[in-house]
VEXDREN-522497 format. One record per residue: chain; x, z, y of N, C-alpha, C, O in turn. Coordinates in nm, 3 decimals. Atoms other than C-alpha are relative to their C-alpha. Layout:
! residues N
{chain:A nxx:X nzz:Z nyy:Y caxx:X cazz:Z cayy:Y cxx:X czz:Z cyy:Y oxx:X ozz:Z oyy:Y};
...
***
This chain:
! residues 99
{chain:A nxx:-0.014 nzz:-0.100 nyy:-0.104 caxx:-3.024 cazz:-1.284 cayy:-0.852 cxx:0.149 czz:0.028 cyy:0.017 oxx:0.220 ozz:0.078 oyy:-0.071};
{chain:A nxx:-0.155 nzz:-0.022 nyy:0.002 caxx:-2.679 cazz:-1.269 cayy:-0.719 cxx:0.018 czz:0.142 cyy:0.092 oxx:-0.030 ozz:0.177 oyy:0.200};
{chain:A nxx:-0.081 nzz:-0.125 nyy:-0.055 caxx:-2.487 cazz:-0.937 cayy:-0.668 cxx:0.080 czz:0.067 cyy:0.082 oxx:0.178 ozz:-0.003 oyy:0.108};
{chain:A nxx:-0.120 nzz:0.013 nyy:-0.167 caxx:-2.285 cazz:-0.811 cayy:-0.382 cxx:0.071 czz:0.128 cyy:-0.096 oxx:0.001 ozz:0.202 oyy:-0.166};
{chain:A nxx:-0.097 nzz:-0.054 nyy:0.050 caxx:-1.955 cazz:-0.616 cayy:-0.515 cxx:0.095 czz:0.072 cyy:0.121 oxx:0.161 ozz:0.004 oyy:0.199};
{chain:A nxx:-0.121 nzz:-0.015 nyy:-0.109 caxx:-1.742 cazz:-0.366 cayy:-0.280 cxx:0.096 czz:0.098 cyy:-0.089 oxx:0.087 ozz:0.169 oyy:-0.189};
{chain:A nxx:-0.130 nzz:-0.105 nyy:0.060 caxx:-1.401 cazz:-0.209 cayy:-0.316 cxx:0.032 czz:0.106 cyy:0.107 oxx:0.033 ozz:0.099 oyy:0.229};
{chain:A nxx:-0.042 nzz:-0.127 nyy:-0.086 caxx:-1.301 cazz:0.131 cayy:-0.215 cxx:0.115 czz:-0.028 cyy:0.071 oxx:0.200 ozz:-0.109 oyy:0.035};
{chain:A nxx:-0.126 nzz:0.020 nyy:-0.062 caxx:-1.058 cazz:0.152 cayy:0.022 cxx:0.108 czz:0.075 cyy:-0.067 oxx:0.216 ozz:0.015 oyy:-0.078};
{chain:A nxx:-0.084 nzz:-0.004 nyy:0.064 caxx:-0.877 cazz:0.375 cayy:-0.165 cxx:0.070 czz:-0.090 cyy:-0.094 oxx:0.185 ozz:-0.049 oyy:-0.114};
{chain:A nxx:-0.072 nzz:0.077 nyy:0.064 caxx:-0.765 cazz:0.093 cayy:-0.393 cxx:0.005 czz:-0.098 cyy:0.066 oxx:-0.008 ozz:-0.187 oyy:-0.018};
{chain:A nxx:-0.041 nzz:0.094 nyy:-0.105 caxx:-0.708 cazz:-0.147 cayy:-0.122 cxx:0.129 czz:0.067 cyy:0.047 oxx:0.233 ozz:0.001 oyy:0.051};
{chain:A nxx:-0.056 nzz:-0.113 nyy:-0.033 caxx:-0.527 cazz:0.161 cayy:-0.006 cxx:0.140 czz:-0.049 cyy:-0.102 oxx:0.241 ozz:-0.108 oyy:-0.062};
{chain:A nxx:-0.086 nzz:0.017 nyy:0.105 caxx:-0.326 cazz:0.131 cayy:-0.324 cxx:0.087 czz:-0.135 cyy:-0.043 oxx:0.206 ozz:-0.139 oyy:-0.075};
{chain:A nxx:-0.015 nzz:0.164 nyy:-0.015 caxx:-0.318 cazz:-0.276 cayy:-0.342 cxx:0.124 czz:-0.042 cyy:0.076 oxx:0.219 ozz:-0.112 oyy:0.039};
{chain:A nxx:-0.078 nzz:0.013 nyy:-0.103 caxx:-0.152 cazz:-0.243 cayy:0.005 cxx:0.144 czz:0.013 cyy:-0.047 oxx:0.233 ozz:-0.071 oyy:-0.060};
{chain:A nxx:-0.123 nzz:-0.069 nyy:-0.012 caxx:0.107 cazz:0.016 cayy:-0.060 cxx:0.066 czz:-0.048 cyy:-0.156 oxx:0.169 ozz:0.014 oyy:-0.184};
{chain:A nxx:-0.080 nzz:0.016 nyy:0.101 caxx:0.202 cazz:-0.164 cayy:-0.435 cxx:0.074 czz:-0.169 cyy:0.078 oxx:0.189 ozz:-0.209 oyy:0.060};
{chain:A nxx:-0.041 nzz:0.162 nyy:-0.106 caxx:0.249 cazz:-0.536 cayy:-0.199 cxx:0.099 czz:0.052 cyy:0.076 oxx:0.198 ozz:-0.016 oyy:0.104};
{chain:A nxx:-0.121 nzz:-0.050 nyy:-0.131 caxx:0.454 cazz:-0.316 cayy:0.048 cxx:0.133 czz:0.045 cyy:-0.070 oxx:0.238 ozz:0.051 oyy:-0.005};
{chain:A nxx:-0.114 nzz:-0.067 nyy:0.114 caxx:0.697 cazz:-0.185 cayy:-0.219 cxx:0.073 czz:-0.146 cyy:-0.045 oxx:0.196 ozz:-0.153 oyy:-0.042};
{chain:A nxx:-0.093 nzz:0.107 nyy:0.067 caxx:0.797 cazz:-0.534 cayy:-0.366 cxx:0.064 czz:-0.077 cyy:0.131 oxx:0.117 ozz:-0.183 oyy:0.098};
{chain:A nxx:-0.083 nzz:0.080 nyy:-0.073 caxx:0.954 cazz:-0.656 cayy:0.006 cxx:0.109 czz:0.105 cyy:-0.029 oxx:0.114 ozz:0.225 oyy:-0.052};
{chain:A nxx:-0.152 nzz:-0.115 nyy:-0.017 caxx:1.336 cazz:-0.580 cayy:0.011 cxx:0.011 czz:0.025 cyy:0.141 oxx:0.003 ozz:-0.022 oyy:0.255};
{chain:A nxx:-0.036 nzz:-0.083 nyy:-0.121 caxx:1.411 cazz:-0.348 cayy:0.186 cxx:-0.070 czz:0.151 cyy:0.038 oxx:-0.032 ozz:0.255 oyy:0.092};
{chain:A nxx:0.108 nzz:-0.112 nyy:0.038 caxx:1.123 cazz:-0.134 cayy:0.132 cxx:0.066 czz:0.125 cyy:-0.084 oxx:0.085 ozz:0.098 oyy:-0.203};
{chain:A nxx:0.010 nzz:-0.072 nyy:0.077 caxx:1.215 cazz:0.189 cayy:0.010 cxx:-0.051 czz:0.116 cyy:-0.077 oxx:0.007 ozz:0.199 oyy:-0.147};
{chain:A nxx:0.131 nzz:-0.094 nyy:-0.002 caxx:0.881 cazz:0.379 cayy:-0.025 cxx:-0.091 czz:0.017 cyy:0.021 oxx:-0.081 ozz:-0.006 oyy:0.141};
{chain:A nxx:0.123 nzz:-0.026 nyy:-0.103 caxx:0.567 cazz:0.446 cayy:0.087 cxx:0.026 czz:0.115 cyy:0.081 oxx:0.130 ozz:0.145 oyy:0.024};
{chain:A nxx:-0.014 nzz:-0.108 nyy:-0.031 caxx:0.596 cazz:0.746 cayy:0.275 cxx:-0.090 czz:0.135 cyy:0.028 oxx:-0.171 ozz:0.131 oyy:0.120};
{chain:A nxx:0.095 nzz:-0.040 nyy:0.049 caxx:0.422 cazz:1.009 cayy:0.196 cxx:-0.053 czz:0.112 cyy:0.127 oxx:0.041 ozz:0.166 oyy:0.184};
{chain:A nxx:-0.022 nzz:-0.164 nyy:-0.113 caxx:0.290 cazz:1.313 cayy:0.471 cxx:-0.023 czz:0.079 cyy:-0.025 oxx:-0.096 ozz:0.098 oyy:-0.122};
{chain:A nxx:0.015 nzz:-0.089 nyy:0.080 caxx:0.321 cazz:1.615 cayy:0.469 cxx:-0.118 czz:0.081 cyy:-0.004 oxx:-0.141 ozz:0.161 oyy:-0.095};
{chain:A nxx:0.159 nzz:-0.029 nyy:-0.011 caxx:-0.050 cazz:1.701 cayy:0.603 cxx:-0.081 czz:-0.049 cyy:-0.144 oxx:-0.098 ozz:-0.161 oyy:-0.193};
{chain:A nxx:0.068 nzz:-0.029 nyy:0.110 caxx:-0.233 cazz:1.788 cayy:0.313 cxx:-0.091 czz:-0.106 cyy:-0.018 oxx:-0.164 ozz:-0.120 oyy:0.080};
{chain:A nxx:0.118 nzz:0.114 nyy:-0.056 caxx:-0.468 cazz:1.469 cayy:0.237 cxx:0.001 czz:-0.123 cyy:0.038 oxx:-0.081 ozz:-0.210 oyy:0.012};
{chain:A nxx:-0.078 nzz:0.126 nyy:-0.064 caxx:-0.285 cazz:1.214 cayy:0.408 cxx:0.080 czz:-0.073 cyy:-0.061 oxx:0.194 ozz:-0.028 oyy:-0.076};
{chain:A nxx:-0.084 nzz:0.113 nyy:0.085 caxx:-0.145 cazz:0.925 cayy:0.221 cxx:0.119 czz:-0.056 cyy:0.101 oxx:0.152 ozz:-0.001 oyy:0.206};
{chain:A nxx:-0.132 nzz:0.105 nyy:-0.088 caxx:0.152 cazz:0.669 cayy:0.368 cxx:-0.145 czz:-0.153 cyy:0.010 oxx:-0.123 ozz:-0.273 oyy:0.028};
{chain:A nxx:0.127 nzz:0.116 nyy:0.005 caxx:-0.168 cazz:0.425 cayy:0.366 cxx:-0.085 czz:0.026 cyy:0.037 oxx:-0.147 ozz:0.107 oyy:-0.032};
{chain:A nxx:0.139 nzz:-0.033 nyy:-0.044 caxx:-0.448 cazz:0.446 cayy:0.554 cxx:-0.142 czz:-0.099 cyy:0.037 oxx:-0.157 ozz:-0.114 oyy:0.158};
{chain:A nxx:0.065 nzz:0.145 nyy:0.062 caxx:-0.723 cazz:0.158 cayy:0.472 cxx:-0.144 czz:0.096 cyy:0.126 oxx:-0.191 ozz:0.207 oyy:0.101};
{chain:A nxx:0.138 nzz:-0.026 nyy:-0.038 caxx:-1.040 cazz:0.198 cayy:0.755 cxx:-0.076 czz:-0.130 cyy:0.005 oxx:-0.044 ozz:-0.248 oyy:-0.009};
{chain:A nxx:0.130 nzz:0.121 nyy:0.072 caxx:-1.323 cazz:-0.009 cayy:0.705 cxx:-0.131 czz:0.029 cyy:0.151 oxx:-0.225 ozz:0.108 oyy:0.151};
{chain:A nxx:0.093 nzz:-0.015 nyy:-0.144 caxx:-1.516 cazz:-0.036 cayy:1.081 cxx:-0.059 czz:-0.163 cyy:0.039 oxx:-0.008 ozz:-0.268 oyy:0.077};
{chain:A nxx:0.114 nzz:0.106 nyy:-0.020 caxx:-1.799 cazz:-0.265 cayy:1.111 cxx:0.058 czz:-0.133 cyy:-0.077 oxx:0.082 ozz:-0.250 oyy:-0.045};
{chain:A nxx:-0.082 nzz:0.184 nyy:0.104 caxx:-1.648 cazz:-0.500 cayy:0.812 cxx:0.169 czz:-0.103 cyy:0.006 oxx:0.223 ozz:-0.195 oyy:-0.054};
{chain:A nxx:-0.136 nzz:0.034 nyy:-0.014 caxx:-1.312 cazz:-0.523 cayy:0.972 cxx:0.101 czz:0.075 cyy:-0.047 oxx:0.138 ozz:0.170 oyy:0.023};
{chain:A nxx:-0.129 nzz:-0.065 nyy:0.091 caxx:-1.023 cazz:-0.407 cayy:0.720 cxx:0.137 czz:0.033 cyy:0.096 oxx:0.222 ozz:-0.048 oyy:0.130};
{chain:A nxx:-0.136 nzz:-0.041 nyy:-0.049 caxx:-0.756 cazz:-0.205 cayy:0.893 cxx:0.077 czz:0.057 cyy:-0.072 oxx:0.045 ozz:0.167 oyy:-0.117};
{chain:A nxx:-0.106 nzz:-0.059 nyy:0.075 caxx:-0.448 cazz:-0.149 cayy:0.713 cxx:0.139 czz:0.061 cyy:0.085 oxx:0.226 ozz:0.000 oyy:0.148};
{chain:A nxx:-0.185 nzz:-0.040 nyy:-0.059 caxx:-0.141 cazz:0.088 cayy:0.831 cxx:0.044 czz:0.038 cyy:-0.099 oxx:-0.039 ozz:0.085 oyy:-0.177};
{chain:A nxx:-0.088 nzz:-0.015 nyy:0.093 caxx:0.111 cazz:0.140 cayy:0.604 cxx:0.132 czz:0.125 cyy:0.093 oxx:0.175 ozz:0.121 oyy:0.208};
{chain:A nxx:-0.156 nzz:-0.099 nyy:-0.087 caxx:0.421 cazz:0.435 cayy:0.699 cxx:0.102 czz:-0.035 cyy:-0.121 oxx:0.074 ozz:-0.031 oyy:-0.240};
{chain:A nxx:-0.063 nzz:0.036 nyy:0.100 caxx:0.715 cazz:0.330 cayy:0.537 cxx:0.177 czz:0.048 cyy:-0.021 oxx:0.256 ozz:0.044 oyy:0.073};
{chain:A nxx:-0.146 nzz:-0.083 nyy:0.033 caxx:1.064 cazz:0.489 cayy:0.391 cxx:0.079 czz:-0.119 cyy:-0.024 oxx:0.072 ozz:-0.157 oyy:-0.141};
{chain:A nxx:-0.066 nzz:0.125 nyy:0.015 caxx:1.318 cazz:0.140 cayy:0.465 cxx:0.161 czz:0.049 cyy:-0.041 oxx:0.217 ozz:0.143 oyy:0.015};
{chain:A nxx:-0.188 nzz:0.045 nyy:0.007 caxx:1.709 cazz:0.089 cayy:0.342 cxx:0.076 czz:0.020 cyy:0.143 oxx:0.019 ozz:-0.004 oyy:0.250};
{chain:A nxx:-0.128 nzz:-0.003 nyy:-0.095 caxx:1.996 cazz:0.141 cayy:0.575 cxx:0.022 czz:-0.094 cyy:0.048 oxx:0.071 ozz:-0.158 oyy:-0.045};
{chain:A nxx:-0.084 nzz:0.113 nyy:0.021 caxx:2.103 cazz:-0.158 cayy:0.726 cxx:-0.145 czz:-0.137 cyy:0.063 oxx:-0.155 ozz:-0.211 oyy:0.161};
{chain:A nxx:0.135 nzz:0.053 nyy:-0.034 caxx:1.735 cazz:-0.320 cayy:0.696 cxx:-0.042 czz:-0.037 cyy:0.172 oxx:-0.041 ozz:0.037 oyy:0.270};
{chain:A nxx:0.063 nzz:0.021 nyy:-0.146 caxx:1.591 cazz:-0.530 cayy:1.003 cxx:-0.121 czz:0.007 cyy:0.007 oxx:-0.180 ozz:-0.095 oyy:-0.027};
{chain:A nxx:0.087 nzz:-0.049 nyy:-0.031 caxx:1.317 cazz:-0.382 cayy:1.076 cxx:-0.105 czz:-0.074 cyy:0.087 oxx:-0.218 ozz:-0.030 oyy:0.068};
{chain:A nxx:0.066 nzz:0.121 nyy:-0.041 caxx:1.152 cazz:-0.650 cayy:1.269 cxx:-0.022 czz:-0.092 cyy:-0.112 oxx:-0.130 ozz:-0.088 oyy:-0.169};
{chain:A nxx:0.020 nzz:0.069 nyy:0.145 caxx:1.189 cazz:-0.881 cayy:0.981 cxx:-0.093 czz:0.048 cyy:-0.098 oxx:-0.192 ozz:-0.008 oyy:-0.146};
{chain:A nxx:0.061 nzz:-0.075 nyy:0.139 caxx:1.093 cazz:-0.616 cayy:0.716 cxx:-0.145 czz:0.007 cyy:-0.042 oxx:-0.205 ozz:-0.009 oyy:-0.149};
{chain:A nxx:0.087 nzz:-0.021 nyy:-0.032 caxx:0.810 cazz:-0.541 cayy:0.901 cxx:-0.083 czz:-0.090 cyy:0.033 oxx:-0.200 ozz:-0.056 oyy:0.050};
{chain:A nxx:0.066 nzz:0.122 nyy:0.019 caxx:0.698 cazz:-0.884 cayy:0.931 cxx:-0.026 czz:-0.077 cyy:-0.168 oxx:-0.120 ozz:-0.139 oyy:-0.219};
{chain:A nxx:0.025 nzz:0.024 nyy:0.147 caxx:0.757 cazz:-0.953 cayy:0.577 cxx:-0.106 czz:0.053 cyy:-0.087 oxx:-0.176 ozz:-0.010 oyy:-0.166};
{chain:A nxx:0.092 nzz:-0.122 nyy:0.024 caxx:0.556 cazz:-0.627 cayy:0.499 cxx:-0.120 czz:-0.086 cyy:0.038 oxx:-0.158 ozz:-0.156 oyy:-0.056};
{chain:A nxx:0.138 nzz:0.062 nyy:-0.042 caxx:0.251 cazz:-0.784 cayy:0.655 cxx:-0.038 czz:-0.083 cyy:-0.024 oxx:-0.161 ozz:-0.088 oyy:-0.034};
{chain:A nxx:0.069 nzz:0.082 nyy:0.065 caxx:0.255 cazz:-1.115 cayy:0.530 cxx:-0.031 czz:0.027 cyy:-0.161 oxx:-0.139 ozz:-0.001 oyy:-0.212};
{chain:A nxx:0.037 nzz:-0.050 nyy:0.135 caxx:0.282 cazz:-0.987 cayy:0.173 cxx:-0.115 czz:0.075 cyy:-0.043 oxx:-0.177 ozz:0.043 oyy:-0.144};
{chain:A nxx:0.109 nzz:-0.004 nyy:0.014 caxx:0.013 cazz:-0.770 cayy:0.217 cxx:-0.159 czz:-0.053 cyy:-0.002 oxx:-0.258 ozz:-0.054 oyy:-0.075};
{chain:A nxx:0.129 nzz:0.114 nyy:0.023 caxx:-0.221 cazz:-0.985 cayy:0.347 cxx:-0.044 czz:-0.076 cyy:-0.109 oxx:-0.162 ozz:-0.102 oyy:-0.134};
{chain:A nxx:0.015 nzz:0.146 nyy:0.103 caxx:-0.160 cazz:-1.250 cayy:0.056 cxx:-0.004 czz:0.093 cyy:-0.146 oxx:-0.046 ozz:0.045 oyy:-0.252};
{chain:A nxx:0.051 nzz:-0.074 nyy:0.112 caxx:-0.169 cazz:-0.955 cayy:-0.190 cxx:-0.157 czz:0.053 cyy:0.019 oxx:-0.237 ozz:0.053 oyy:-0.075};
{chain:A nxx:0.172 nzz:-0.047 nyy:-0.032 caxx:-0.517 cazz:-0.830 cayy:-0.060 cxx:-0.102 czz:-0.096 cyy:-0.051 oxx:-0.194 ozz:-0.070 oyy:-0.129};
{chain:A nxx:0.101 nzz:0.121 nyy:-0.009 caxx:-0.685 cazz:-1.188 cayy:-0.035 cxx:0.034 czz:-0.043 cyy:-0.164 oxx:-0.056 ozz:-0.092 oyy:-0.232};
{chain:A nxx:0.006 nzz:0.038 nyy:0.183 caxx:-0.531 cazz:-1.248 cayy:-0.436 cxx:-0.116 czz:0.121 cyy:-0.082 oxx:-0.229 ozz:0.107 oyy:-0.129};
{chain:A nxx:0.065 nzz:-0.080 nyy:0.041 caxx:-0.630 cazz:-0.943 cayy:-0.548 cxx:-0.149 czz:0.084 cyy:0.041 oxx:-0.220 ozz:0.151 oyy:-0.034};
{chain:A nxx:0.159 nzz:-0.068 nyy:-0.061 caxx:-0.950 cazz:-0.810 cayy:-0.356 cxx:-0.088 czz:-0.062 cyy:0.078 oxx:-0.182 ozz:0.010 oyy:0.110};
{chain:A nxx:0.037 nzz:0.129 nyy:-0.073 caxx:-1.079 cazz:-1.142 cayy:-0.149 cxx:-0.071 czz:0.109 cyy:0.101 oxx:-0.191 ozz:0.138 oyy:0.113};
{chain:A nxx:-0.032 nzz:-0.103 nyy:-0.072 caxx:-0.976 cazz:-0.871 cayy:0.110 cxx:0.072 czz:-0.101 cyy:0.095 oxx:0.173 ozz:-0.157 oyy:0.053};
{chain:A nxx:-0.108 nzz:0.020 nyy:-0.101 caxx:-0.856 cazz:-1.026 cayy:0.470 cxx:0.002 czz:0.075 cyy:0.088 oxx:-0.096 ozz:0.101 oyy:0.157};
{chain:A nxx:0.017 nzz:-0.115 nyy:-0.078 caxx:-0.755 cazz:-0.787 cayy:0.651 cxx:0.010 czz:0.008 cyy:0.132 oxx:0.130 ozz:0.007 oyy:0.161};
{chain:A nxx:-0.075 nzz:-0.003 nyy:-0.175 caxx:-0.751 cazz:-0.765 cayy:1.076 cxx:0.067 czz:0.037 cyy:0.048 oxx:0.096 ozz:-0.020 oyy:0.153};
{chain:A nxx:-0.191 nzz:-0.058 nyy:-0.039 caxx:-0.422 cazz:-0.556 cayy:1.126 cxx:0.001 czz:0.018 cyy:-0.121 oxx:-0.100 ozz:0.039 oyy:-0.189};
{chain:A nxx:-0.074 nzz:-0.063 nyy:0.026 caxx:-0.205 cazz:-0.482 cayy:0.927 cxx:0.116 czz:0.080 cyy:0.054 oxx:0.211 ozz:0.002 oyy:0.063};
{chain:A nxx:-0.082 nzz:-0.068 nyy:-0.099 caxx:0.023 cazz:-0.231 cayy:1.114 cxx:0.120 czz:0.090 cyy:-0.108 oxx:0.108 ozz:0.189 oyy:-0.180};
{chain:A nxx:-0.143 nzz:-0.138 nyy:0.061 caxx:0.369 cazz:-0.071 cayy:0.968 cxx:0.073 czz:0.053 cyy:0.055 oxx:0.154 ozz:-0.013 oyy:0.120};
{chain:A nxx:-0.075 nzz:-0.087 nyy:-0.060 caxx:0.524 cazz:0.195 cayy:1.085 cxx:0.092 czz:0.018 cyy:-0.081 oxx:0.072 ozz:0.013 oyy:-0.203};
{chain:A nxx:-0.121 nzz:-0.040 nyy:0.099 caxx:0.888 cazz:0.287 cayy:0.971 cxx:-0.020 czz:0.171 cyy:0.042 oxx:-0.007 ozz:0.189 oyy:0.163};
{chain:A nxx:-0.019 nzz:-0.078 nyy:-0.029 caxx:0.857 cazz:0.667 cayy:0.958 cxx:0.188 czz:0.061 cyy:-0.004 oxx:0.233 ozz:0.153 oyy:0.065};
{chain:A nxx:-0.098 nzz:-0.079 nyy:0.080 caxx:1.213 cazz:0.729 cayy:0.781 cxx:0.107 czz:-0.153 cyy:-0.031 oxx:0.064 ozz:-0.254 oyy:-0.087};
{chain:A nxx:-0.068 nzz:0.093 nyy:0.054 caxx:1.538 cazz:0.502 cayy:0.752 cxx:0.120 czz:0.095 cyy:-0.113 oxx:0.199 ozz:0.178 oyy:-0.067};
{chain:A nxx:-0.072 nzz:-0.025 nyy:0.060 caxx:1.722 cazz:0.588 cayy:0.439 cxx:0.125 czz:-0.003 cyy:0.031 oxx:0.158 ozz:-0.089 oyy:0.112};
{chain:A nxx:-0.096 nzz:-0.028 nyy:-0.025 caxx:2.052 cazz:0.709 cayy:0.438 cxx:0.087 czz:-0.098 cyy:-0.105 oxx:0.061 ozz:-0.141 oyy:-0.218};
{chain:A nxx:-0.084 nzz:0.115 nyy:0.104 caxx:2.340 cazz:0.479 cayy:0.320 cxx:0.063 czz:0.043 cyy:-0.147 oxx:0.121 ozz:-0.040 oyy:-0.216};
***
């Protein structure tokens, strides 16, 4: 009898935002200040994985790039770790660090 296995989004949630931290350039998740609200927001609608990420980047940082980097990393961290593919991934830069 074979078993069917799911993962919370909160740790997809988490998955995401530790994949989004190791591109350079990255300098955060960002957190909000609405009570509740993560820098990660993982929805799960009719089996299709949406990931946004808000993110605190470096000075200097190209943001096109970053933000492309950001997305393939997640993806390829999801599908290692959670045989998770996800249909967006979307990053927003809320915040560019100061030099």
């Amino acid at each position: 009898m074979a078993g069917q296995a799911s993962i919370s989004t909160d740790i997809i949630a988490r998955y995401a935002a530790d994949a989004a931290r190791e591109v350079e350039g990255v300098r955060a998740v960002a957190e909000s200040p609405v009570p509740g609200r993560r820098g990660v927001k993982v929805t799960d609608a009719d089996g299709a994985i949406r990931v946004e990420l808000h993110l605190e980047v470096v000075w200097g940082a190209s943001i096109p790039e970053l933000g492309r980097g950001v997305q393939a990393r997640v993806r390829e961290y999801l599908r290692s770790m959670a045989d998770v593919d996800p249909a967006t991934v979307d990053v927003v830069v809320d915040e560019v660090a100061k030099p």
